[in-house]
Each structure stands twice: as C-alpha cells, then as structure tokens.
N, C-alpha and C positions, 0 to 999 in steps of 0.2 A: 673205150678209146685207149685208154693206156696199155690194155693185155696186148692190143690192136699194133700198139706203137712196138707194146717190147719183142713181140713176135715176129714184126717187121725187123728189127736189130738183129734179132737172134738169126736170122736167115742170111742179114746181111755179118755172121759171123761177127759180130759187135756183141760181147755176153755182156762188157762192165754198163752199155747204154740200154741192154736187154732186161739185166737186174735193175737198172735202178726206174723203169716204166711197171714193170711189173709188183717192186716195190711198193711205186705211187698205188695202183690199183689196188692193192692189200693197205695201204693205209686208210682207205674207207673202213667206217662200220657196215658188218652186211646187212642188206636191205630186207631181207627175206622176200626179194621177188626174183625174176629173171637175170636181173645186173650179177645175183651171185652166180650163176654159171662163168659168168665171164670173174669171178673171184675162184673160182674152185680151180678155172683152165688154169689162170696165174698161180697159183700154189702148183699145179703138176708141173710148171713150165721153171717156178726160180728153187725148187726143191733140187730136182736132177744137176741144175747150175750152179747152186752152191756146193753140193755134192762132187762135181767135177771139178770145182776149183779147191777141195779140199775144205771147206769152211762146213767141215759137218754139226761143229754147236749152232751155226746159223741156221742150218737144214733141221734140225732135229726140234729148235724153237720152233722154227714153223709148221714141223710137225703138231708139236702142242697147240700152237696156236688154232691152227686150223681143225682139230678136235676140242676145245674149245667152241669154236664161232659154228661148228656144224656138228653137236651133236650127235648121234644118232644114227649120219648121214655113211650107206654101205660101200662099205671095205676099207675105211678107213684105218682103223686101229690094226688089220693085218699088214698095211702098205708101212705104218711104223714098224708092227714085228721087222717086218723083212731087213730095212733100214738098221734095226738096231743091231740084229744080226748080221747082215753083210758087212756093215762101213764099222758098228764100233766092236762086233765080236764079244757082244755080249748075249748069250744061251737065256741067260736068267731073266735079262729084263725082257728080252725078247717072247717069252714063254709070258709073262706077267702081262704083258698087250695083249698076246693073242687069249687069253682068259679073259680079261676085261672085256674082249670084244666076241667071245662066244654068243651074244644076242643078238651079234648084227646080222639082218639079212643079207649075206653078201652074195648066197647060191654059188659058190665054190669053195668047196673044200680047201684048207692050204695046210 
C-alpha cells in the first residue's frame, strides 16, 4: 500500500509525499515473502529520488541498508559500484563493491 501510495505522488510530481510513503514501506522489517517485491520496488523508486534531490548520504545508506536486508539478492552490489562512481567519484570504493560482488549471479557483465 504505501509503495502504491508513493508511486501514485511520484506521478503526481509530489517527490517530498512520494519519499516519505515509500519511506513508510522501508520501515517494515522484510518479510521474506512476496510483500518484499513491493520493498525492493520502493528502494529502486526513493534511491533515484534522494539521488536527484542531491541527499546522496541518504541514497548511499540505503544502498547499505538494502544489502544488508537482501543479501545475496542479483546485481545489487554493482548498482552501488555504479552509484559510488557516478554521484561520489569515488574509483576505489567503487572497485572494492564490484569485488565484493564478483559471486553474484547478475548475467551481465559491467
């Protein structure tokens, strides 16, 4: 309901009512059933949003956070490389992710 709701804001060009629904939704713990699809959509949807409002420590915890609560879970750790490289211009840390996550099944090379 709340990815539902922030999604609905975000279309209606509402981002500060759009973060703080998809917020709500990330403050569950994950369930380990179907409800985290609709956690995984909200992490793809307030990542890019804090990202464009410039709050990248915000973006970047949520990167950890959400490797954290999905281990394992493919292409994760290269969507932080990218991140750490684009927005903070960092080579090294960025290299240091994509290592960490040389085991993940992503099936594309980056």
């Amino acid at each position: 309901l709340w990815v539902n709701w922030g999604e609905l804001h975000e279309r209606q060009r509402q981002p500060a009512a759009a973060l703080r629904h998809y917020r709500r939704a990330l403050a569950a713990p994950p369930t380990g059933n179907t409800y985290d699809n609709a956690r995984l959509w909200a992490y793809g949807r307030v990542i890019p949003l804090l990202t464009g409002q410039g709050d990248l420590d915000a973006a970047e915890a949520l990167y950890a956070q959400r490797a954290r609560e999905y281990p394992g879970r493919r292409c994760m750790a290269p969507d932080h490389a990218l991140f750490l490289l684009w927005h903070r211009g960092s080579a090294d840390s960025a290299q240091q992710a994509v290592e960490a996550a040389s085991s993940e099944p992503c099936g594309q090379p980056r």
